[in-house]
N, C-alpha and C positions, 0 to 999 in steps of 0.2 A: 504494500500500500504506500503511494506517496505521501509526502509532507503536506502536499498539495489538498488531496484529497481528505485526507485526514482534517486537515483543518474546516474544511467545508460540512464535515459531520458531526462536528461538535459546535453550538455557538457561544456569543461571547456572553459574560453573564447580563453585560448592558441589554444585549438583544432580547435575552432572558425576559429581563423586569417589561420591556417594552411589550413582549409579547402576553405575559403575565396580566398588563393591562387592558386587553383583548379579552383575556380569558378571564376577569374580574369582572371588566362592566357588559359580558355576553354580547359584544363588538360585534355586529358581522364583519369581513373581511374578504378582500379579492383575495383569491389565491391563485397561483399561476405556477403548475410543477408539470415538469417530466416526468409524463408513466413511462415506466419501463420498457414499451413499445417504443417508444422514442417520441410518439406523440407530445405536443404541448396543450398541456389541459386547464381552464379556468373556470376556477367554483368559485360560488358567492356563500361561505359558511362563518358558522362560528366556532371558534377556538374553544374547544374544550379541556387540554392539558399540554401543558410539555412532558415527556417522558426523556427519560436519560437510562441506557442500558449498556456497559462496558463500551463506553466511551463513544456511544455515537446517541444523539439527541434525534427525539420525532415528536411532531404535533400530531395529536389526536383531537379531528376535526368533530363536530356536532355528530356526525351521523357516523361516529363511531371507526371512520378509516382512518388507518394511520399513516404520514408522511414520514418515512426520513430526508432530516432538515437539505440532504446533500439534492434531494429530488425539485424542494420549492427553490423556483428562482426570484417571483415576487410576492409581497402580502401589500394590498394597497397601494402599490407602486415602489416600494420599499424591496432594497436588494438585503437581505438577512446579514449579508457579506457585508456591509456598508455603514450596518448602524454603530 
């Protein structure tokens, strides 16, 4: 696994709180991730947790799917990378 990558699947704890904020006041949010197919997919949900499992972090959205963080590229326009 690169350095690269790795880093893209943990995030920062700032991103953390920010996201935490979402999932405090039941925020909807754009979401914008890579399925696995390689398709680019955009839902309109609500954040329901971050999870952290040996070292790589996922959003578990409203309807109970789970992202790992390395698949979202934006939440509301917002690069997870960036905050």
């Amino acid at each position: 696994m690169s350095t690269t990558n790795s880093a893209r699947e943990v995030i920062s704890w700032r991103v953390q709180e920010w996201l935490r904020e979402y999932i405090r006041t039941k925020r909807q949010a754009e979401i914008i991730y890579k399925h696995p197919s390689g398709q680019v997919m955009v839902v309109h949900e609500i954040l329901q947790d971050i999870l952290s499992r040996a070292g790589h972090d996922f959003l578990v959205l409203g309807t109970g799917k789970v992202l790992g963080v390395e698949r979202v590229l934006l939440i509301d326009g917002q690069e997870l990378t960036k905050q």
